[in-house]
PyMOL Python script that loads the backbone (N, CA, C, O; Angstrom):
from pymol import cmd

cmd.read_pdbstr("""\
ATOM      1  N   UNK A   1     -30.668 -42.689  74.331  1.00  0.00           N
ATOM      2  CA  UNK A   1     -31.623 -41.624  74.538  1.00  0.00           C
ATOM      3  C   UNK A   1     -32.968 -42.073  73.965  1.00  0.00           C
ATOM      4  O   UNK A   1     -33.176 -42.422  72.803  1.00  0.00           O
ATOM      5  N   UNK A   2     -33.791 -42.011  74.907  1.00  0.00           N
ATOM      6  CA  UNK A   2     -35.091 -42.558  74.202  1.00  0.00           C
ATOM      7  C   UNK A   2     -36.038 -41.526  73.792  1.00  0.00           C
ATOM      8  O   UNK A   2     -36.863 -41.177  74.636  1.00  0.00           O
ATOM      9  N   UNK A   3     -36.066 -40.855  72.377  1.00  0.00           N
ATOM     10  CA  UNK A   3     -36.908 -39.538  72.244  1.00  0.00           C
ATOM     11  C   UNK A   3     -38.464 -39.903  72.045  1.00  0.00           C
ATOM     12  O   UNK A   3     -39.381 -39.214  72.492  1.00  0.00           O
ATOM     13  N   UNK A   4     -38.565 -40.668  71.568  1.00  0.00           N
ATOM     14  CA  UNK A   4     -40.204 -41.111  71.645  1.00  0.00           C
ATOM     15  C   UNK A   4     -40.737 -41.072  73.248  1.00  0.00           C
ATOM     16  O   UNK A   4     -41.866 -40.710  73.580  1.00  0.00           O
ATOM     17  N   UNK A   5     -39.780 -41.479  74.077  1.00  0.00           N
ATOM     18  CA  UNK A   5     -40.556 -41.009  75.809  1.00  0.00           C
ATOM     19  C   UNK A   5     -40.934 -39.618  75.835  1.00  0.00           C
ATOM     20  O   UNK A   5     -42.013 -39.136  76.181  1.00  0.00           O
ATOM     21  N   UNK A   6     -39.598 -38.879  75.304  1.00  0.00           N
ATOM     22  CA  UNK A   6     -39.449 -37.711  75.750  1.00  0.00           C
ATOM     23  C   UNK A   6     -40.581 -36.461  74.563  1.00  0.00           C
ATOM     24  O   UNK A   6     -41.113 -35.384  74.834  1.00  0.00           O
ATOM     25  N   UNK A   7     -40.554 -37.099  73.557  1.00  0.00           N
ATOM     26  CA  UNK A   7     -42.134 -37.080  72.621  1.00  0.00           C
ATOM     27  C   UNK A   7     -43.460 -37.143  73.230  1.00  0.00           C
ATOM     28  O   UNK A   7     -44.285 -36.241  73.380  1.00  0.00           O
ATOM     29  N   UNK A   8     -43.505 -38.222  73.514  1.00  0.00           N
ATOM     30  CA  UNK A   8     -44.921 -38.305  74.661  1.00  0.00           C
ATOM     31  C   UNK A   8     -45.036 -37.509  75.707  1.00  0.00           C
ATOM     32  O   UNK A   8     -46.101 -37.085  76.157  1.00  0.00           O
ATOM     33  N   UNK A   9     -44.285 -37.355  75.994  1.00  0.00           N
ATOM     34  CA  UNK A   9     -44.543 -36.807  77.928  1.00  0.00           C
ATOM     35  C   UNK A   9     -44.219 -35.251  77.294  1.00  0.00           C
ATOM     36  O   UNK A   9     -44.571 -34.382  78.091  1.00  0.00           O
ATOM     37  N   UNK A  10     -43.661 -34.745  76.108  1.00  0.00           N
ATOM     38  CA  UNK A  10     -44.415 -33.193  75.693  1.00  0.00           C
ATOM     39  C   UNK A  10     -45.389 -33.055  75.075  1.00  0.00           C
ATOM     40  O   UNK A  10     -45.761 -31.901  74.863  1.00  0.00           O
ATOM     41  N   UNK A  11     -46.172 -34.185  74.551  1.00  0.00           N
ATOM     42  CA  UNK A  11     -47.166 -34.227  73.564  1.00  0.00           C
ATOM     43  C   UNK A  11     -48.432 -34.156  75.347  1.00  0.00           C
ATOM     44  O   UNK A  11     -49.402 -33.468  75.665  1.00  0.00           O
ATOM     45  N   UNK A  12     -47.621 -35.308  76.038  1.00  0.00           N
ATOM     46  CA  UNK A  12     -49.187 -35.288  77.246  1.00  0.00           C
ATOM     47  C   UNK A  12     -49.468 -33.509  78.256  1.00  0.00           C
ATOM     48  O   UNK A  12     -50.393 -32.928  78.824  1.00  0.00           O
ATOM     49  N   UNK A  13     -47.999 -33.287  77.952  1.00  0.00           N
ATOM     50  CA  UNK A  13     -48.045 -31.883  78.903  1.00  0.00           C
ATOM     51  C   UNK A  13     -48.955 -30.799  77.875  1.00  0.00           C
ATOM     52  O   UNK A  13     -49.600 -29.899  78.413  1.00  0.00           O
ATOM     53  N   UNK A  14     -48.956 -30.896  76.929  1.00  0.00           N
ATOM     54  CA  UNK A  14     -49.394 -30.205  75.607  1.00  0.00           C
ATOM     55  C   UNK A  14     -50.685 -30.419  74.909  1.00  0.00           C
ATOM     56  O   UNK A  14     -51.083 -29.653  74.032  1.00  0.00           O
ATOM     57  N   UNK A  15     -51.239 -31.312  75.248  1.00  0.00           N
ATOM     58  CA  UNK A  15     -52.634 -32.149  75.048  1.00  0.00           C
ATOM     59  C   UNK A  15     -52.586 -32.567  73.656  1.00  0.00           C
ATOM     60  O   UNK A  15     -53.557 -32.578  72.899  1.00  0.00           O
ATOM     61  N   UNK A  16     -51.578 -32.859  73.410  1.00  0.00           N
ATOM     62  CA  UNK A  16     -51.473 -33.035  71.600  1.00  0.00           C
ATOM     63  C   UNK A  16     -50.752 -34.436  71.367  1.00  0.00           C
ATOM     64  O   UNK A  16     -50.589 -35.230  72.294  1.00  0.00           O
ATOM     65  N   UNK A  17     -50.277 -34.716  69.894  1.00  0.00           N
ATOM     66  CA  UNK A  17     -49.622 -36.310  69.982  1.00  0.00           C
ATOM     67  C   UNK A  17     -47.961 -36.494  69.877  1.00  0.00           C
ATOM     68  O   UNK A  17     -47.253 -35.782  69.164  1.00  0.00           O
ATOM     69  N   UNK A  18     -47.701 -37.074  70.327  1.00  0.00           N
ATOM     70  CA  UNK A  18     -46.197 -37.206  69.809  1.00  0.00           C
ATOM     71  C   UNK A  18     -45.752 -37.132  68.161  1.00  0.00           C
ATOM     72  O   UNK A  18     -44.600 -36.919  67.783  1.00  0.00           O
ATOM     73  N   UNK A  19     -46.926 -37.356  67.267  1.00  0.00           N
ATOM     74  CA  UNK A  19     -46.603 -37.056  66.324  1.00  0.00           C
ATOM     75  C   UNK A  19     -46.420 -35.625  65.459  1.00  0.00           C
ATOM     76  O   UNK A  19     -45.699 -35.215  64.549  1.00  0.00           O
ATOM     77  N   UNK A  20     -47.597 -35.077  66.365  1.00  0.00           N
ATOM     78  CA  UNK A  20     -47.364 -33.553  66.047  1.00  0.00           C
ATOM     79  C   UNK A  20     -46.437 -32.859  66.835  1.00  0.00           C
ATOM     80  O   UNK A  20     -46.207 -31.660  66.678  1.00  0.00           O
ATOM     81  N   UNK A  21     -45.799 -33.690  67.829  1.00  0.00           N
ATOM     82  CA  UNK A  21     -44.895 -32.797  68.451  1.00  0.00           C
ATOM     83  C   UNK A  21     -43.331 -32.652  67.599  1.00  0.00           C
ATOM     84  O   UNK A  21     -42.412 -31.836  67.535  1.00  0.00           O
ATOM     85  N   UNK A  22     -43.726 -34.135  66.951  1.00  0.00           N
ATOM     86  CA  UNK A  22     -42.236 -34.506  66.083  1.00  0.00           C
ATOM     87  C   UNK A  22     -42.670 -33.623  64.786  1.00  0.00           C
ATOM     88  O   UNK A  22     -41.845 -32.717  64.671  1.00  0.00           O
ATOM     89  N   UNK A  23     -43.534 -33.563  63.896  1.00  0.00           N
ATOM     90  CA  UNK A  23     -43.433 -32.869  63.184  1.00  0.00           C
ATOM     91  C   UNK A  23     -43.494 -31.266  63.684  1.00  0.00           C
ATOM     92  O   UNK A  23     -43.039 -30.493  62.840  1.00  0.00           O
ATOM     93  N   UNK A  24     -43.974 -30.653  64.897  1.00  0.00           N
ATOM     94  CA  UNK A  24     -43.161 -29.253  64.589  1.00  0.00           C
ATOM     95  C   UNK A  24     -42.029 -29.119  65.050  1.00  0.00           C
ATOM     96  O   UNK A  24     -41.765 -27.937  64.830  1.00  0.00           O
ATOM     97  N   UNK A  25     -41.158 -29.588  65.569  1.00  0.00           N
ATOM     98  CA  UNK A  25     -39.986 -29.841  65.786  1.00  0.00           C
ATOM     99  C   UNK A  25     -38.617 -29.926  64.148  1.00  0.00           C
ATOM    100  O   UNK A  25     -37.449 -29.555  64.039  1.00  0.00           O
ATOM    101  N   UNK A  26     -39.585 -30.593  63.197  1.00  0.00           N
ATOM    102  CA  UNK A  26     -38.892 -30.997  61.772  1.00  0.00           C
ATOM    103  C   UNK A  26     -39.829 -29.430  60.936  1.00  0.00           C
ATOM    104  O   UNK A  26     -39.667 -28.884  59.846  1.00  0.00           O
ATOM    105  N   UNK A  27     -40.700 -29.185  61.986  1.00  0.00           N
ATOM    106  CA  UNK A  27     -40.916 -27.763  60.780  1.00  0.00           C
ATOM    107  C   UNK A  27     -39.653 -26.624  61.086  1.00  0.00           C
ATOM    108  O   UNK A  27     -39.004 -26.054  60.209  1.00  0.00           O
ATOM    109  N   UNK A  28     -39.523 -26.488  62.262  1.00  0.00           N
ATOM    110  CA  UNK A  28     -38.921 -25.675  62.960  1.00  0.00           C
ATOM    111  C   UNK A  28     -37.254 -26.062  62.255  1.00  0.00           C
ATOM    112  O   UNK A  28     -36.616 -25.127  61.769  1.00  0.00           O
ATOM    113  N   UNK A  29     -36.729 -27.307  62.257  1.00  0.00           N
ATOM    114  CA  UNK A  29     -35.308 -27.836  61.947  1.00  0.00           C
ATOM    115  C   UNK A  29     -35.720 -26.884  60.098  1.00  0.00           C
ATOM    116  O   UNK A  29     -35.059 -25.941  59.662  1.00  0.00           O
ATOM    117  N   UNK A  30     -36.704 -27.402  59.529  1.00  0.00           N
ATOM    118  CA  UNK A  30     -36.793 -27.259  58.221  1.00  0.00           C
ATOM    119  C   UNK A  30     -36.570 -25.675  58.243  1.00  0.00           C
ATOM    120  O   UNK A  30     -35.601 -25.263  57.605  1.00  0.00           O
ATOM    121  N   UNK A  31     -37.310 -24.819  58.862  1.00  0.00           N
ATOM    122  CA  UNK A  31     -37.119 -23.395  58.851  1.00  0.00           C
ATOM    123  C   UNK A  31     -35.800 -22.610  59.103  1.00  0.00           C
ATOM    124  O   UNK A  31     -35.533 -21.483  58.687  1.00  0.00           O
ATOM    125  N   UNK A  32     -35.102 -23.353  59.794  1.00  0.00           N
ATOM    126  CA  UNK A  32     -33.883 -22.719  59.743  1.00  0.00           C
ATOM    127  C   UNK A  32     -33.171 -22.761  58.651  1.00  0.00           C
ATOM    128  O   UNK A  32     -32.703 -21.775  58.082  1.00  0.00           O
ATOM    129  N   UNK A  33     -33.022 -24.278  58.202  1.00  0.00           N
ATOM    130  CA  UNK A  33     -32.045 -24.413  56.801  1.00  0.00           C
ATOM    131  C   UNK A  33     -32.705 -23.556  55.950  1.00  0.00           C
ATOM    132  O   UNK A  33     -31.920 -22.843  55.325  1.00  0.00           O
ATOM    133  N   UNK A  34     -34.109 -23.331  55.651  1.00  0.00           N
ATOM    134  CA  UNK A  34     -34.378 -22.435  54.555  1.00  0.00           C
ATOM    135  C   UNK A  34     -34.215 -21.322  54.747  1.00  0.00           C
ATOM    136  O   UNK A  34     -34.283 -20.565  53.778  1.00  0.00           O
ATOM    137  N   UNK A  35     -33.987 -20.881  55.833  1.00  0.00           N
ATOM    138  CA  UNK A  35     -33.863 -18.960  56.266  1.00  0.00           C
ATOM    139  C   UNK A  35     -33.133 -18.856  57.173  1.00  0.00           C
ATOM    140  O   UNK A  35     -33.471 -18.191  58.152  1.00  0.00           O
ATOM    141  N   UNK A  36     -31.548 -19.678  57.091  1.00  0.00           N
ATOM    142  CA  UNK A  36     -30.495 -19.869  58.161  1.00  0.00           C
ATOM    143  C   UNK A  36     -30.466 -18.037  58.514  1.00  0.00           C
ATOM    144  O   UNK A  36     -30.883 -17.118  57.810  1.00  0.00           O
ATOM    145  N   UNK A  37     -29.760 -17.995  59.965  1.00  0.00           N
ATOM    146  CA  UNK A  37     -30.212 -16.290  60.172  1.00  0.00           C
ATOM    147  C   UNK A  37     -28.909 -15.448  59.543  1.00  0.00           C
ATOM    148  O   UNK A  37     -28.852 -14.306  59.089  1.00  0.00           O
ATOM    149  N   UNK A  38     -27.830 -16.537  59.713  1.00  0.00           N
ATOM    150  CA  UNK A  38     -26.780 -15.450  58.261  1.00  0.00           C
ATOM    151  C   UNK A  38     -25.373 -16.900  58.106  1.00  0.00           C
ATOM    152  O   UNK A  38     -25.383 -17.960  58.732  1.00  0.00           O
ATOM    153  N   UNK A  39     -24.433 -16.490  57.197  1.00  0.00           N
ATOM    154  CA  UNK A  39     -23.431 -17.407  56.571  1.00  0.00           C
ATOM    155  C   UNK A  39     -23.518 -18.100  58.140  1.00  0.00           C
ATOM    156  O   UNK A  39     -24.603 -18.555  58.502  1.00  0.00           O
ATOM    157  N   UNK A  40     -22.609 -18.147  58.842  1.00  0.00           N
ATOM    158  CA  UNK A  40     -22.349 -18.776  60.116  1.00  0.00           C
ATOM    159  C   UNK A  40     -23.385 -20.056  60.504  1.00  0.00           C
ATOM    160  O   UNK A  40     -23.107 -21.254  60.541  1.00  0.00           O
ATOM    161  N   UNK A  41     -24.639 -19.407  60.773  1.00  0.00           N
ATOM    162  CA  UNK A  41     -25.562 -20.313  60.831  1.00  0.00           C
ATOM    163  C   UNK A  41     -26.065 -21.109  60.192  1.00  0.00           C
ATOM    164  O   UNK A  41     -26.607 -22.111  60.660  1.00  0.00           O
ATOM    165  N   UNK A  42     -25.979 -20.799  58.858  1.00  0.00           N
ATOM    166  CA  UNK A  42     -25.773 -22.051  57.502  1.00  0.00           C
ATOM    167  C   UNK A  42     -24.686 -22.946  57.673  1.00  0.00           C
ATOM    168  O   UNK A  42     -24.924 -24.147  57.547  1.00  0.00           O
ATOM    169  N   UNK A  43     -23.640 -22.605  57.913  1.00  0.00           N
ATOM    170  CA  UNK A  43     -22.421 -23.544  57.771  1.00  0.00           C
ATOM    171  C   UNK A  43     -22.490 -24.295  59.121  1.00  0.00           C
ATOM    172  O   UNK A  43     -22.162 -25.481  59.073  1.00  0.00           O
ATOM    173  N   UNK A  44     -22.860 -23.798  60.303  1.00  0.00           N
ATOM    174  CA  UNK A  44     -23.380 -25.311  61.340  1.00  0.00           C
ATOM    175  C   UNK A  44     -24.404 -26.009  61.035  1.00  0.00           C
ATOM    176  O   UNK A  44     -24.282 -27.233  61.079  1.00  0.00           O
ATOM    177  N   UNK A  45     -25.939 -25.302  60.566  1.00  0.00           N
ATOM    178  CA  UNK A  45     -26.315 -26.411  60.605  1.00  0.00           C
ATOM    179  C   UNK A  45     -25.883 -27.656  59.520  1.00  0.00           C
ATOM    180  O   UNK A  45     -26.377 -28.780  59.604  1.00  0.00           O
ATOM    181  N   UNK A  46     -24.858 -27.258  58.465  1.00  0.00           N
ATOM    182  CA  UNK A  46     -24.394 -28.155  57.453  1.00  0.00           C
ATOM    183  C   UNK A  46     -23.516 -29.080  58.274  1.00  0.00           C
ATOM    184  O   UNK A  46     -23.295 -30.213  57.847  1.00  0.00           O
ATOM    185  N   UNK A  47     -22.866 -28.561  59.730  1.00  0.00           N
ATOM    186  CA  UNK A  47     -22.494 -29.469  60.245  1.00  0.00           C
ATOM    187  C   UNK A  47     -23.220 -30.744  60.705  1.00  0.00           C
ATOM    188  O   UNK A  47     -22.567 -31.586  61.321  1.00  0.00           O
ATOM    189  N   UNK A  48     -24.094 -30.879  60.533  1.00  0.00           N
ATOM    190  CA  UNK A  48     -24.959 -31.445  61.517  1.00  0.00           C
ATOM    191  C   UNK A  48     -24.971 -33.016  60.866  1.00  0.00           C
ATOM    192  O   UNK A  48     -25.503 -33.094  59.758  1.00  0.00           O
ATOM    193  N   UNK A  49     -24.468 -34.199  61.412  1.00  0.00           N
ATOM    194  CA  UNK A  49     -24.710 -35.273  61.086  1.00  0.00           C
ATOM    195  C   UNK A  49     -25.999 -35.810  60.654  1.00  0.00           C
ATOM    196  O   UNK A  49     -26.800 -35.755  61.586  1.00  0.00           O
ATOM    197  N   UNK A  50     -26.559 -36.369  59.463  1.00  0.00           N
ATOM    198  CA  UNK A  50     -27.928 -36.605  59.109  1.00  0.00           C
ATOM    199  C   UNK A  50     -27.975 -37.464  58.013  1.00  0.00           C
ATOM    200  O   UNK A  50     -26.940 -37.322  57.361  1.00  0.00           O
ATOM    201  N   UNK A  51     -28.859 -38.445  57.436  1.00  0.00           N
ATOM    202  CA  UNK A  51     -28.553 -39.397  56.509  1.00  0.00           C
ATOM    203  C   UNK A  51     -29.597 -38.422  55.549  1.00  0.00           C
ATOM    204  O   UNK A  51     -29.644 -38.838  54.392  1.00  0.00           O
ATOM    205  N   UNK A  52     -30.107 -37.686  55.703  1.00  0.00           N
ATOM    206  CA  UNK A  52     -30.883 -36.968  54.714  1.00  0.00           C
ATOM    207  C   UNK A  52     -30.121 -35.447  54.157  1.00  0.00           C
ATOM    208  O   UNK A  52     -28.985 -35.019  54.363  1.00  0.00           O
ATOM    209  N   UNK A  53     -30.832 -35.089  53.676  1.00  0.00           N
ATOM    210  CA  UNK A  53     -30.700 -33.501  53.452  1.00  0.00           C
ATOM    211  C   UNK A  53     -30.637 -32.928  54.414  1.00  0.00           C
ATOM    212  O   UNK A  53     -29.741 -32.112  54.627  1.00  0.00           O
ATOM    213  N   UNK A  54     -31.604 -33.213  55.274  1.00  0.00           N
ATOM    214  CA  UNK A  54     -31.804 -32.331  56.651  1.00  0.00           C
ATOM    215  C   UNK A  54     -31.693 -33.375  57.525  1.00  0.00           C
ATOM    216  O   UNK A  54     -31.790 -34.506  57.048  1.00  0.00           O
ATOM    217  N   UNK A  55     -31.496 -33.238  58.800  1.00  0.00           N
ATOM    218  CA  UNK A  55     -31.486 -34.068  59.927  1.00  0.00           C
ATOM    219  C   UNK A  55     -33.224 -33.839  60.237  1.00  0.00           C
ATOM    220  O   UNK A  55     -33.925 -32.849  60.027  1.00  0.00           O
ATOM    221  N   UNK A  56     -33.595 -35.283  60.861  1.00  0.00           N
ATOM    222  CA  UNK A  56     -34.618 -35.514  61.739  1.00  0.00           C
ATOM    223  C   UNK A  56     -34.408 -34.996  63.179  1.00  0.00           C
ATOM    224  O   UNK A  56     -33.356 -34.525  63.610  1.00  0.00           O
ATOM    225  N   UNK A  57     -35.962 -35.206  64.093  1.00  0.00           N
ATOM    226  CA  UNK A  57     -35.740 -34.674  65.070  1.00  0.00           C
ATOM    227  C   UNK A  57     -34.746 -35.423  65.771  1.00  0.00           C
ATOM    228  O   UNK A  57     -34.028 -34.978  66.667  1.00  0.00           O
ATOM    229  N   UNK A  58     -34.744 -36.176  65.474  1.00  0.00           N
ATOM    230  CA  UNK A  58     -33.841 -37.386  66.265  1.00  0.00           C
ATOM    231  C   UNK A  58     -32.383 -36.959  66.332  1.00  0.00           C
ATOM    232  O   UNK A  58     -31.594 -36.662  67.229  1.00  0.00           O
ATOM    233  N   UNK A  59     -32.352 -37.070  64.796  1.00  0.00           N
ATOM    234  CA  UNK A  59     -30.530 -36.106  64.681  1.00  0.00           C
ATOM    235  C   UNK A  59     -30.108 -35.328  65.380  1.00  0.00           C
ATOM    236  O   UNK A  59     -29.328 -35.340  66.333  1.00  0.00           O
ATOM    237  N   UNK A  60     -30.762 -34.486  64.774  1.00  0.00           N
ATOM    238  CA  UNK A  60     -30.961 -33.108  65.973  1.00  0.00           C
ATOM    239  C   UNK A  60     -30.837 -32.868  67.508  1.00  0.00           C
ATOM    240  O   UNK A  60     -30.041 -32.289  68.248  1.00  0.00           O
ATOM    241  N   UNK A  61     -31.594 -33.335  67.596  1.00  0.00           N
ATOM    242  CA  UNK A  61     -31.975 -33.192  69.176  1.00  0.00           C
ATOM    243  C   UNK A  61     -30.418 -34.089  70.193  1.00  0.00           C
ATOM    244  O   UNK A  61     -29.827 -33.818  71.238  1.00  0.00           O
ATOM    245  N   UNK A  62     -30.280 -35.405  68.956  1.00  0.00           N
ATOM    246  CA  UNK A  62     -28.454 -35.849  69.427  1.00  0.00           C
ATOM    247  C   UNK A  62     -27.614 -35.313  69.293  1.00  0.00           C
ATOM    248  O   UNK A  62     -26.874 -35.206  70.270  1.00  0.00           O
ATOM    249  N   UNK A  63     -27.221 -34.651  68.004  1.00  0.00           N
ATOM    250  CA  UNK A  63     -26.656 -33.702  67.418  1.00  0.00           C
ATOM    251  C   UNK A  63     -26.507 -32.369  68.921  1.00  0.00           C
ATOM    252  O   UNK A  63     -25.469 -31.990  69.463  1.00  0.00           O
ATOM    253  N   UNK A  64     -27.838 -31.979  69.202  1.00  0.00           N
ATOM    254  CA  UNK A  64     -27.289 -30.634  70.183  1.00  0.00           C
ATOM    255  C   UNK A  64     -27.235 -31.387  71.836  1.00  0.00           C
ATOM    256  O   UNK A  64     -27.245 -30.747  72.888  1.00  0.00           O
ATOM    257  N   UNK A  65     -27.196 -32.416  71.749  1.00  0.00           N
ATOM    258  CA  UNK A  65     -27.148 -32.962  72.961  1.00  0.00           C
ATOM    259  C   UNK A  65     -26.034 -33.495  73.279  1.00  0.00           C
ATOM    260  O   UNK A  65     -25.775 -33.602  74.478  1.00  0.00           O
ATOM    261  N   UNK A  66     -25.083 -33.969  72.276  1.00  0.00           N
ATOM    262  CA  UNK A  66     -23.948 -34.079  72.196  1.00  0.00           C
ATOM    263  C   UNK A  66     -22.957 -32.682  72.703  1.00  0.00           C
ATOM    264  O   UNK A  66     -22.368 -32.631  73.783  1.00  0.00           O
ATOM    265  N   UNK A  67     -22.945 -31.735  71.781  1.00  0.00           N
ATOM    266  CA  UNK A  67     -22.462 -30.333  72.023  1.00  0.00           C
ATOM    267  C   UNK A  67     -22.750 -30.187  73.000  1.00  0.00           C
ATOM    268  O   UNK A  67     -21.783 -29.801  73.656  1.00  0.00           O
ATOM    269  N   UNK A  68     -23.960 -30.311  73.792  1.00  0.00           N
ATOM    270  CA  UNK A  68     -24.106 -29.864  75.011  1.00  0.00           C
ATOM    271  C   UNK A  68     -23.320 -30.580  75.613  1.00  0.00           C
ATOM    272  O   UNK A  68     -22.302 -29.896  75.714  1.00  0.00           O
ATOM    273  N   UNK A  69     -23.155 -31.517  76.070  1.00  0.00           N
ATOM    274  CA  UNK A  69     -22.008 -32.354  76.592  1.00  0.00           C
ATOM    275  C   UNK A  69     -20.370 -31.923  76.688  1.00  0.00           C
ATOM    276  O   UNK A  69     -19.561 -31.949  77.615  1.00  0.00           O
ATOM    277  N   UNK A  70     -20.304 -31.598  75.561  1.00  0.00           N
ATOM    278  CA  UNK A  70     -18.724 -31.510  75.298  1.00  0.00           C
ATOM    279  C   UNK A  70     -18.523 -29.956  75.957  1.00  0.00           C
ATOM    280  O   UNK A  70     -17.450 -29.739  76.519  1.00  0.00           O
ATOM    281  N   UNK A  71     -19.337 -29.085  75.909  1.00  0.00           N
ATOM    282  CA  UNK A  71     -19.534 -28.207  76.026  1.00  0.00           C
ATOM    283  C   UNK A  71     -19.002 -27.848  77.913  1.00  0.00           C
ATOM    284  O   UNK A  71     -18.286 -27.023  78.480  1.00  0.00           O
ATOM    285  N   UNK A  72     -19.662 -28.752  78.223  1.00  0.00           N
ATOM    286  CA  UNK A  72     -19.857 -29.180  80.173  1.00  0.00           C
ATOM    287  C   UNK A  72     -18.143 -29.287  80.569  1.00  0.00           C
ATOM    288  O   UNK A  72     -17.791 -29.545  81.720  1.00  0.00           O
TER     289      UNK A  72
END
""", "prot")
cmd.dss("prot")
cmd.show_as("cartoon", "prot")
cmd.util.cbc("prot")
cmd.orient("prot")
């Protein structure tokens, strides 16, 4: 999965950079863990494979792209 394409080409639809697209993406990941919306939703995103505290957009975005898959 190449997310830096898929970075750019929302940053060009958006008139903005791929870098700000990746950081609100990691504000947005960050906002949930701090104000998960109740127990349930805390305990997935703890599912979430990540070498940090929090997953990157990168994680993430594999992380629910995966599920989506299995899901199919």
């Amino acid at each position: 999965m190449n997310l830096t394409g898929i970075f750019e080409q929302i940053a060009r639809e958006h008139g903005t950079t791929p870098e700000e697209v990746r950081r609100e993406i990691q504000k947005s990941i960050d906002a949930a863990f701090d104000h998960p919306a109740d127990d349930l939703a805390a305990y997935r995103l703890r599912q979430i494979p990540c070498k940090g505290a929090r997953p990157t957009p990168e994680e993430f975005i594999a992380y629910a792209a995966q599920r989506a898959m299995n899901e199919i």
